[in-house]
Predicted model as a PDB file, atoms N, CA, C, CB and O in Angstrom, pLDDT in the B-factor column:
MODEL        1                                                                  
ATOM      1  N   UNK A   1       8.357 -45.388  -2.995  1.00 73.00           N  
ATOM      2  CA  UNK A   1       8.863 -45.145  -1.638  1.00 73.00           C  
ATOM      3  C   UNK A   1       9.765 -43.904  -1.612  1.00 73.00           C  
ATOM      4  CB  UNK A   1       9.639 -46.382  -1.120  1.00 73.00           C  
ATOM      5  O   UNK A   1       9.668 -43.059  -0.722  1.00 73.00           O  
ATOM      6  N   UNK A   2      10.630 -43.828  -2.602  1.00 84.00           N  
ATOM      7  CA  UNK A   2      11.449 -42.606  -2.864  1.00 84.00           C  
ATOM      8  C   UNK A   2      11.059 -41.518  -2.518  1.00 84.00           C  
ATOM      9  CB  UNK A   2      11.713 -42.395  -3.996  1.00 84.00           C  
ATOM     10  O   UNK A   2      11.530 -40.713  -1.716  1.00 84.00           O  
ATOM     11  N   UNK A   3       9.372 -41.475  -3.703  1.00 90.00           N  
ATOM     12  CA  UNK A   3       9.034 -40.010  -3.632  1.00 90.00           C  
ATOM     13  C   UNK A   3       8.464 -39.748  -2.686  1.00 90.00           C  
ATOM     14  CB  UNK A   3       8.353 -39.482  -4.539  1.00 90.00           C  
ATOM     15  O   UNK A   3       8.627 -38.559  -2.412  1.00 90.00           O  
ATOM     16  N   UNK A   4       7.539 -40.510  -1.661  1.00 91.00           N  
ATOM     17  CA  UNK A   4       7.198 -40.246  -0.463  1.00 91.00           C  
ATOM     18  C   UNK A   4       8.654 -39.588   0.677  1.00 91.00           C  
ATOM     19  CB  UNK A   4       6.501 -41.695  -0.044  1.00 91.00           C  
ATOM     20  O   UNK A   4       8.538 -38.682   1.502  1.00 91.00           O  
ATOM     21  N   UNK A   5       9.730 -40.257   0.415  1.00 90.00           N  
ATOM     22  CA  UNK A   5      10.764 -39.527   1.550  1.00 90.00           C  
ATOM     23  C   UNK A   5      11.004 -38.036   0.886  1.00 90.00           C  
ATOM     24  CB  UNK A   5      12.489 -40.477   1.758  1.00 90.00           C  
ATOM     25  O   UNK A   5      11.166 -37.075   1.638  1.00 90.00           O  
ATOM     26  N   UNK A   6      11.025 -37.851  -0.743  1.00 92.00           N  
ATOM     27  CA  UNK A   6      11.199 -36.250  -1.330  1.00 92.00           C  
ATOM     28  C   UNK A   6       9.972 -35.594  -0.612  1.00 92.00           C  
ATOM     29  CB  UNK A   6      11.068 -36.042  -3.262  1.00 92.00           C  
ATOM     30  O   UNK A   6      10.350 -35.116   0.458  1.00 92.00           O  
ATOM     31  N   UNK A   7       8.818 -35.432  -0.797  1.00 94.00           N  
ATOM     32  CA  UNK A   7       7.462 -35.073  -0.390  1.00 94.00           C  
ATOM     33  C   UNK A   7       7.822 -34.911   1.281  1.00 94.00           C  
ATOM     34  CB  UNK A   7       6.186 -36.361  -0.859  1.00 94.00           C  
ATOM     35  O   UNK A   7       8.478 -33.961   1.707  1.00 94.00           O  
ATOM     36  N   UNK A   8       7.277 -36.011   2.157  1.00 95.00           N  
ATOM     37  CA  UNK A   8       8.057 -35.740   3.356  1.00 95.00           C  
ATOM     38  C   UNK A   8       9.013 -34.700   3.694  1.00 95.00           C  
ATOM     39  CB  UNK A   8       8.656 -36.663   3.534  1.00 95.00           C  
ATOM     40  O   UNK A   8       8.803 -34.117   4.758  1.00 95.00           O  
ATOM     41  N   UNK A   9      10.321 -34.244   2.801  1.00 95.00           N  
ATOM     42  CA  UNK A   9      11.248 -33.767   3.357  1.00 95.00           C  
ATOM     43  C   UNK A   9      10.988 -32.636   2.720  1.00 95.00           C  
ATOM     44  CB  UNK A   9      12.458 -34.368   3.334  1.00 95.00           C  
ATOM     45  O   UNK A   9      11.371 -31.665   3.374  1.00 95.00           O  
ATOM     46  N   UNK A  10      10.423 -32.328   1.566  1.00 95.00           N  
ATOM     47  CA  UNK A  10      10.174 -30.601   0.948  1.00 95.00           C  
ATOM     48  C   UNK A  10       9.096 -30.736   2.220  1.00 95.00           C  
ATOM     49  CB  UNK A  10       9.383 -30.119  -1.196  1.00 95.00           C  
ATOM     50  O   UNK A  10       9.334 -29.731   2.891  1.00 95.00           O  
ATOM     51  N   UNK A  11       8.199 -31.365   2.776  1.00 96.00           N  
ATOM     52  CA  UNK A  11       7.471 -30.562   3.772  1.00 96.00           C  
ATOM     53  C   UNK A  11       7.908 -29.900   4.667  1.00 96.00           C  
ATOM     54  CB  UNK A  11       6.787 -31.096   4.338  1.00 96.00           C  
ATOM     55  O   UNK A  11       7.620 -28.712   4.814  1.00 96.00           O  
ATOM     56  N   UNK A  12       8.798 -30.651   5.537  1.00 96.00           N  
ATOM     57  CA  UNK A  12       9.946 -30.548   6.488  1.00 96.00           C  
ATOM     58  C   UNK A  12      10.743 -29.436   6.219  1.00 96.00           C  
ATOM     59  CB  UNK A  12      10.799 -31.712   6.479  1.00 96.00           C  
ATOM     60  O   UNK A  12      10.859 -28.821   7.280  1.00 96.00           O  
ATOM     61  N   UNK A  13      11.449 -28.783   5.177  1.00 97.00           N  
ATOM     62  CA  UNK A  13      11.884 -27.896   4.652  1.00 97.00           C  
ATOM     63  C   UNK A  13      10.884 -26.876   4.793  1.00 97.00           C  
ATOM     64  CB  UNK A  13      12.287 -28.213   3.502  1.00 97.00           C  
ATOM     65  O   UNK A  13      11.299 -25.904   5.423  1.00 97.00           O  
ATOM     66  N   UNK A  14       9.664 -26.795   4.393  1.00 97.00           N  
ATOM     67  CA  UNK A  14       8.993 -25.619   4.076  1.00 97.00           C  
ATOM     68  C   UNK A  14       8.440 -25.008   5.772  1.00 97.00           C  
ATOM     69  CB  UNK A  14       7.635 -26.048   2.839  1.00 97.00           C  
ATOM     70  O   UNK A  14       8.362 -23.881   6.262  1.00 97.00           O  
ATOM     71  N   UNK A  15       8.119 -26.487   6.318  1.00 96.00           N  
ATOM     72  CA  UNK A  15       7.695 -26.566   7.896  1.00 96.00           C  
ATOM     73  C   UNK A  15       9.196 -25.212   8.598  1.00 96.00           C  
ATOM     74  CB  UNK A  15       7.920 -28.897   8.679  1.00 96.00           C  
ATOM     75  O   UNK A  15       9.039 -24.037   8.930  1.00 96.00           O  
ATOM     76  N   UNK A  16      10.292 -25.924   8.585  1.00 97.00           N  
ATOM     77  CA  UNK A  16      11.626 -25.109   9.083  1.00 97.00           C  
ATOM     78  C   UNK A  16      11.116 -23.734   8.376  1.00 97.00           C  
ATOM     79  CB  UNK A  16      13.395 -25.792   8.438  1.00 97.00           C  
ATOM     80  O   UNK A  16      10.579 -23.083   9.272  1.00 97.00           O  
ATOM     81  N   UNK A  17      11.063 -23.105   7.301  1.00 97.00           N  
ATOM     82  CA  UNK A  17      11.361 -22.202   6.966  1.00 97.00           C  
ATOM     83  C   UNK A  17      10.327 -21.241   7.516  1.00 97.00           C  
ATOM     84  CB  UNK A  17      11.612 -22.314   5.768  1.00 97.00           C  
ATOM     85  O   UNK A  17      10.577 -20.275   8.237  1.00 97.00           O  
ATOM     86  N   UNK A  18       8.788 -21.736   6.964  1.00 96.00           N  
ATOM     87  CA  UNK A  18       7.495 -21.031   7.996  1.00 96.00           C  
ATOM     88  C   UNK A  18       8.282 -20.708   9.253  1.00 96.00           C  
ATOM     89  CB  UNK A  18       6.014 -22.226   8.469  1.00 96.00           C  
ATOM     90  O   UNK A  18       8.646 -19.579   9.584  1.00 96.00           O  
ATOM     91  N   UNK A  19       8.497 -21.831   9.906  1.00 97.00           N  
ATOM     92  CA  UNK A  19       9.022 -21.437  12.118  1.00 97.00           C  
ATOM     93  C   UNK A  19       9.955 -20.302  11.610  1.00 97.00           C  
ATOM     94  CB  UNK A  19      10.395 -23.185  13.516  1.00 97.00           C  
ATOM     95  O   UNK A  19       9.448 -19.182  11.671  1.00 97.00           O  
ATOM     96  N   UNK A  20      10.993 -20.361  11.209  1.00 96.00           N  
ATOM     97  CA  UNK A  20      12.354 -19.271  10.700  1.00 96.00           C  
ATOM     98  C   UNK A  20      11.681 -17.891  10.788  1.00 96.00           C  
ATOM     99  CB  UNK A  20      13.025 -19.527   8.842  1.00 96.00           C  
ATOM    100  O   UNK A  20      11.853 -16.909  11.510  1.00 96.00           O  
ATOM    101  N   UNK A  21      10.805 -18.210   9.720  1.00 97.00           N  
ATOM    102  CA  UNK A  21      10.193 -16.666   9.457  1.00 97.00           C  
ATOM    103  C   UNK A  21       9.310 -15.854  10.294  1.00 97.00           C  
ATOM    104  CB  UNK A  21       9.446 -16.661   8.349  1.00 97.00           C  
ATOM    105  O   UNK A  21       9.154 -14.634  10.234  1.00 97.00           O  
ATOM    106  N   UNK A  22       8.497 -17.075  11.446  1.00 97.00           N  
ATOM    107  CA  UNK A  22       7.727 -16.790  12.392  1.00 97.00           C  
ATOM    108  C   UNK A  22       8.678 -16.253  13.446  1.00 97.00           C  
ATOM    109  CB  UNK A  22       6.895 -17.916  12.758  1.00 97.00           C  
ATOM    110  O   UNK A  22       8.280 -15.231  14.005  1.00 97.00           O  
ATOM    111  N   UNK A  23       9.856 -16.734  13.834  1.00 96.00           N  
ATOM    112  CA  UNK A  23      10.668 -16.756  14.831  1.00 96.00           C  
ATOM    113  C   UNK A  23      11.190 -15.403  14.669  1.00 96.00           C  
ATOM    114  CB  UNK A  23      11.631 -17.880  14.838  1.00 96.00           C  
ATOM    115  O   UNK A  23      11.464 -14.535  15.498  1.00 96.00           O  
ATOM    116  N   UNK A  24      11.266 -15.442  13.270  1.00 96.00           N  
ATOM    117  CA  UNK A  24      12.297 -13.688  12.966  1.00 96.00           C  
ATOM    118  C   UNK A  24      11.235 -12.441  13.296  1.00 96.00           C  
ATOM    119  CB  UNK A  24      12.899 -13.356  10.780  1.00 96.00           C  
ATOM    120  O   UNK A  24      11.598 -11.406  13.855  1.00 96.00           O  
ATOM    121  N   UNK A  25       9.867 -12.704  12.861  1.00 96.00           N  
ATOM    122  CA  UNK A  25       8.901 -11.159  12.749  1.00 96.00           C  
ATOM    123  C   UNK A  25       8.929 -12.064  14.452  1.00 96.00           C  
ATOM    124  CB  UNK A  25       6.862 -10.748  11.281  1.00 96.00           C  
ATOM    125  O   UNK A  25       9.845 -12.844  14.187  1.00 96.00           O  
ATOM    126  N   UNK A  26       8.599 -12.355  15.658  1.00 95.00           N  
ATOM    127  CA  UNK A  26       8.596 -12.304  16.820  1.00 95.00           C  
ATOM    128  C   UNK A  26       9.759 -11.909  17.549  1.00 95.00           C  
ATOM    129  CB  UNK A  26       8.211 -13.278  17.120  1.00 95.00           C  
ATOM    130  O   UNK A  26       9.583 -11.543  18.711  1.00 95.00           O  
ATOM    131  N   UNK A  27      11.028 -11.917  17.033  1.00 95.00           N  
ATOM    132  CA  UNK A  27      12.169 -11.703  17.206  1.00 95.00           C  
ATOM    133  C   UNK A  27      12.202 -10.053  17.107  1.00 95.00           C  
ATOM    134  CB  UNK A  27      12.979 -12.542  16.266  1.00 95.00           C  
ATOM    135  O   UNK A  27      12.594  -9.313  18.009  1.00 95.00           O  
ATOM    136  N   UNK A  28      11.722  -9.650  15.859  1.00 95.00           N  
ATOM    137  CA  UNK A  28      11.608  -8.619  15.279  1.00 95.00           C  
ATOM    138  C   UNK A  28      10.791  -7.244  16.046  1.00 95.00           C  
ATOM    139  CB  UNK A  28      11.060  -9.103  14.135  1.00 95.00           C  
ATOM    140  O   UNK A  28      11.001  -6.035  16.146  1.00 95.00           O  
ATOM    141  N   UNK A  29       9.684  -8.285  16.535  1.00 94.00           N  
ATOM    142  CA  UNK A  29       8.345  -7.235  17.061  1.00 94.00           C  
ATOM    143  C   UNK A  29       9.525  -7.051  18.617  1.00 94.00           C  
ATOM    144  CB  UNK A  29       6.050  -8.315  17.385  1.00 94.00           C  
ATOM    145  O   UNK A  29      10.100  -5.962  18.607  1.00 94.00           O  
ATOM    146  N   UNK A  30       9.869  -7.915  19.774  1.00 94.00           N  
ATOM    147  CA  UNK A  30      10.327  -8.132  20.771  1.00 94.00           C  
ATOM    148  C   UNK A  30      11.546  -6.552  20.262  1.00 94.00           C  
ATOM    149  CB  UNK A  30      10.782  -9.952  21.036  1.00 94.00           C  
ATOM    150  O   UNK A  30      11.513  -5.517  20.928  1.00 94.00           O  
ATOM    151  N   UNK A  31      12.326  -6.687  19.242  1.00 95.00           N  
ATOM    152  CA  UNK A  31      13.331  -5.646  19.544  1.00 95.00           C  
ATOM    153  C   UNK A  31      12.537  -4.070  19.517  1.00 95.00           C  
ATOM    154  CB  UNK A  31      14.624  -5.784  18.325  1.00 95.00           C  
ATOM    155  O   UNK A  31      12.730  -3.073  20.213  1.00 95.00           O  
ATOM    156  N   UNK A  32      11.570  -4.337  18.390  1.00 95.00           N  
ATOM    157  CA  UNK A  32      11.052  -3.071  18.368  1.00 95.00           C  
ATOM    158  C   UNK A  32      10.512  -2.541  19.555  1.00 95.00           C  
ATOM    159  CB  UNK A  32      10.167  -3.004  17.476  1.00 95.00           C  
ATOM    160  O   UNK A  32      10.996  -1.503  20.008  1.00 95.00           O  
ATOM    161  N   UNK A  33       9.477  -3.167  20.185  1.00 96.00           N  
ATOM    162  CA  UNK A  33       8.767  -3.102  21.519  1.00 96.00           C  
ATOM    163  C   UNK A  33       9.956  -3.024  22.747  1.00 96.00           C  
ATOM    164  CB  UNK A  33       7.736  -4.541  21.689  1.00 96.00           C  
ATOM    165  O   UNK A  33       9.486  -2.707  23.840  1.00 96.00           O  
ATOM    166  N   UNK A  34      11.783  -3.327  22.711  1.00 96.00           N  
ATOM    167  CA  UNK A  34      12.216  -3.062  23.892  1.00 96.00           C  
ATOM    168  C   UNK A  34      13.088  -1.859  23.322  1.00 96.00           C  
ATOM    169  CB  UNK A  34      12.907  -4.306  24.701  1.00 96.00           C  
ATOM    170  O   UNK A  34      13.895  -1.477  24.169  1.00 96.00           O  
ATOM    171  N   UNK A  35      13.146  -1.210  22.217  1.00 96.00           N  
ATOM    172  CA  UNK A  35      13.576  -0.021  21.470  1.00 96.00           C  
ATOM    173  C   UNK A  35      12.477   1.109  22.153  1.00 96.00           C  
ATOM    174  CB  UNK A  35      13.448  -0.265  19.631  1.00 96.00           C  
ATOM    175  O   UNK A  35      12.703   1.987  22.986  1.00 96.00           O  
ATOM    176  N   UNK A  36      11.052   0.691  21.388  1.00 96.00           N  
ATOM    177  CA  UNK A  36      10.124   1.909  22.445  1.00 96.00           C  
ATOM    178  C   UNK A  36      10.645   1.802  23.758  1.00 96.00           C  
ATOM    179  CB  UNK A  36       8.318   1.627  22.647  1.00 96.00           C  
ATOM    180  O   UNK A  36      11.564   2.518  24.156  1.00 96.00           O  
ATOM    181  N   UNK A  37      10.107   0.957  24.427  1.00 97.00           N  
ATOM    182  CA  UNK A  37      10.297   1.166  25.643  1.00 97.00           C  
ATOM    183  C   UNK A  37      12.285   2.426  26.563  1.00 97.00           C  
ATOM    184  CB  UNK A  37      10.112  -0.705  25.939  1.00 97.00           C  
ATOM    185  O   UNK A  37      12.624   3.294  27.368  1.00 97.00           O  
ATOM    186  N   UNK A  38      12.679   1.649  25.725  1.00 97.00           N  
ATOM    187  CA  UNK A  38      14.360   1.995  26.111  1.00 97.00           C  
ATOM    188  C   UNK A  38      14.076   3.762  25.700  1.00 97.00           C  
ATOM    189  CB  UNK A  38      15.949   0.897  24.764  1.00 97.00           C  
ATOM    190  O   UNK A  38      14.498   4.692  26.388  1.00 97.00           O  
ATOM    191  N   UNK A  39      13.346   3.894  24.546  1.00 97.00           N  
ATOM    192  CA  UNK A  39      13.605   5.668  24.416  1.00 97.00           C  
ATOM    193  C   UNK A  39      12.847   6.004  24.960  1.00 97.00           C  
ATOM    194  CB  UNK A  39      13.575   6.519  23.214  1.00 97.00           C  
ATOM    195  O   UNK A  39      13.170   7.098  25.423  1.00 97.00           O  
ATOM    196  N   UNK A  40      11.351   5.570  25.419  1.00 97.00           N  
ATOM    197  CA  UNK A  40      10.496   6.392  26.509  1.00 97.00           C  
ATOM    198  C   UNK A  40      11.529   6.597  27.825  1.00 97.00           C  
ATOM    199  CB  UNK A  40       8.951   5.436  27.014  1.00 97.00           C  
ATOM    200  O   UNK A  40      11.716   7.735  28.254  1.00 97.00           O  
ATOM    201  N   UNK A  41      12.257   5.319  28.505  1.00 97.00           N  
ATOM    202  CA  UNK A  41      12.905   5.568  29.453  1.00 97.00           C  
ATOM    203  C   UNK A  41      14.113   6.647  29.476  1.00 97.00           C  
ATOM    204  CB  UNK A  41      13.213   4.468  29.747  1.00 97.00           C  
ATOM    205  O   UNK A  41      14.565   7.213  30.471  1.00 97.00           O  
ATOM    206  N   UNK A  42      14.511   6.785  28.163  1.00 97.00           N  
ATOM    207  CA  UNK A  42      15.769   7.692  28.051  1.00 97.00           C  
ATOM    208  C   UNK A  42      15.309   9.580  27.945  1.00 97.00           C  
ATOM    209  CB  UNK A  42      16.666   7.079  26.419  1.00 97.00           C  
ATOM    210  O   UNK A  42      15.928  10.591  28.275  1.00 97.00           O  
ATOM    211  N   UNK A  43      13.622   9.301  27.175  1.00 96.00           N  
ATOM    212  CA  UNK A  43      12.949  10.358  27.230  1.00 96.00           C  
ATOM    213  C   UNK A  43      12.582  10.784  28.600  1.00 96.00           C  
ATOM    214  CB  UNK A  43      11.935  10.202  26.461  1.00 96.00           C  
ATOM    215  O   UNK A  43      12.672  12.003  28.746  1.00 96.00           O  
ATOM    216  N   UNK A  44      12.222  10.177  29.567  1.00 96.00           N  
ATOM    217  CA  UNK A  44      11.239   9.948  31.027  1.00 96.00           C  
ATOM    218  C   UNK A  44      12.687  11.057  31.416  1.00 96.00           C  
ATOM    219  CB  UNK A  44      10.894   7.765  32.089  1.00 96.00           C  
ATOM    220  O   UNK A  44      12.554  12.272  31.570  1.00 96.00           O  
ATOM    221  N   UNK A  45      14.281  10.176  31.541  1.00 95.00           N  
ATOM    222  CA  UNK A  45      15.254  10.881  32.261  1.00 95.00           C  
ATOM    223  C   UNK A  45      16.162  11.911  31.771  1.00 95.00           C  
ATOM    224  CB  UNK A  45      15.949  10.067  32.724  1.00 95.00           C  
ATOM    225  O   UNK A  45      17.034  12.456  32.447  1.00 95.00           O  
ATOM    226  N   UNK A  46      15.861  12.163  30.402  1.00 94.00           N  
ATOM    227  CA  UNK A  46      16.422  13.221  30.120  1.00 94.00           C  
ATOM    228  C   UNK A  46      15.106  14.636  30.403  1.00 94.00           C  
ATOM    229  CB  UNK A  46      17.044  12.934  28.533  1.00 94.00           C  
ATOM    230  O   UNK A  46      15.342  15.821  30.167  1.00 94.00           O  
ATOM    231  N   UNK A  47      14.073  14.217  30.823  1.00 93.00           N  
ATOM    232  CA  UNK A  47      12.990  15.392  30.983  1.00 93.00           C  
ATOM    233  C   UNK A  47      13.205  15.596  32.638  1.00 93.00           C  
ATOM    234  CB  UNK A  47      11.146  14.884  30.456  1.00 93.00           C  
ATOM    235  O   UNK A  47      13.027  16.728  33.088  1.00 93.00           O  
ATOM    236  N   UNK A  48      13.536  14.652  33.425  1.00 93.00           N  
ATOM    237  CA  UNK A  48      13.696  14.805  34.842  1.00 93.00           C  
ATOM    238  C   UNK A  48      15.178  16.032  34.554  1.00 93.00           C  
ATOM    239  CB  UNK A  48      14.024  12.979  35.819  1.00 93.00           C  
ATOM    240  O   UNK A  48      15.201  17.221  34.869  1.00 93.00           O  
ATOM    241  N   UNK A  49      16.116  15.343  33.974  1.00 91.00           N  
ATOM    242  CA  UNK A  49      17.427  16.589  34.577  1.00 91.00           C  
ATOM    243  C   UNK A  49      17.215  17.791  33.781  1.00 91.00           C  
ATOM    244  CB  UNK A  49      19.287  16.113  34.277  1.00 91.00           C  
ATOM    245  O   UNK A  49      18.019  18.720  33.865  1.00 91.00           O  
ATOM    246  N   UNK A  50      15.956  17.865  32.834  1.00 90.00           N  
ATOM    247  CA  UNK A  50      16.067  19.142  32.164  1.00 90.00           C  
ATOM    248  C   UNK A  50      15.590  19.998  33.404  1.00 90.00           C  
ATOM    249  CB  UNK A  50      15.130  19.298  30.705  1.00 90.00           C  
ATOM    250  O   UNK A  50      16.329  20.753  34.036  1.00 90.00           O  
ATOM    251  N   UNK A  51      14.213  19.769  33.671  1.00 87.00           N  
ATOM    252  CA  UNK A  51      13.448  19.963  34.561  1.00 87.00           C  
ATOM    253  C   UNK A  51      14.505  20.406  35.996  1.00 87.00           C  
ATOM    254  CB  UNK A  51      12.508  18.645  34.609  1.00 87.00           C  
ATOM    255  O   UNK A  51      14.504  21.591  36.328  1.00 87.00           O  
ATOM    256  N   UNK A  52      15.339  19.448  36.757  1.00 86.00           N  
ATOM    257  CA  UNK A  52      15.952  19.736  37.391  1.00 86.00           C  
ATOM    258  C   UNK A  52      16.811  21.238  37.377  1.00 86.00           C  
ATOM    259  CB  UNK A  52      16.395  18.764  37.366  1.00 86.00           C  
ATOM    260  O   UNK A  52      17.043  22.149  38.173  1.00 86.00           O  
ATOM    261  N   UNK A  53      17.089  20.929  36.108  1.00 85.00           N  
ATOM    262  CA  UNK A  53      18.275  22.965  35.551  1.00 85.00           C  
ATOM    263  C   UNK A  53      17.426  23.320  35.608  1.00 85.00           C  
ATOM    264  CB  UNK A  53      19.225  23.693  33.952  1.00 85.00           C  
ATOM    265  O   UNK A  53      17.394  23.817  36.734  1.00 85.00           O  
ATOM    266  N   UNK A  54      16.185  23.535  34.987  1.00 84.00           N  
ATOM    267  CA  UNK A  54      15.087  24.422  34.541  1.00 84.00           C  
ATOM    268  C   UNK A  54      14.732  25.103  36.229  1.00 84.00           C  
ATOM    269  CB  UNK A  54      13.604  23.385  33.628  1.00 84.00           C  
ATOM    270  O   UNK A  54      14.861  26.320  36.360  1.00 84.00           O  
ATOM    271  N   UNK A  55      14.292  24.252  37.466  1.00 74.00           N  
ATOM    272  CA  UNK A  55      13.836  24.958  38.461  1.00 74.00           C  
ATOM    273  C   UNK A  55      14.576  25.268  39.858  1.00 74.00           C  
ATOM    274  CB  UNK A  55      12.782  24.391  38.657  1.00 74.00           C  
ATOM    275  O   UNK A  55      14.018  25.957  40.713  1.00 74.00           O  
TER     276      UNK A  55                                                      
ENDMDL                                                                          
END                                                                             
């Protein structure tokens, strides 16, 4: 009976750690993907006021 609750709970353990690691590279992709986005937007408005001096 013992080793069935050890077995059980290293699953449980390994189960948590898989989600952890899934959670972090989705965590991960989400910052990268609002990083692009944030410097296209910072690119988009620093080309408008160049543009603006420029004409």
């Amino acid at each position: 009976m013992r080793q069935l609750g050890l077995i059980i709970l290293g699953i449980l353990i390994l189960g948590a750690i898989l989600v952890l690691t899934l959670v972090m590279n989705i965590l991960e992709f989400f910052m990268g993907a609002i990083l692009f986005v944030l410097a296209i937007v910072i690119l988009i408005y620093l080309y408008t006021k160049i543009k603006d001096k420029v004409s």
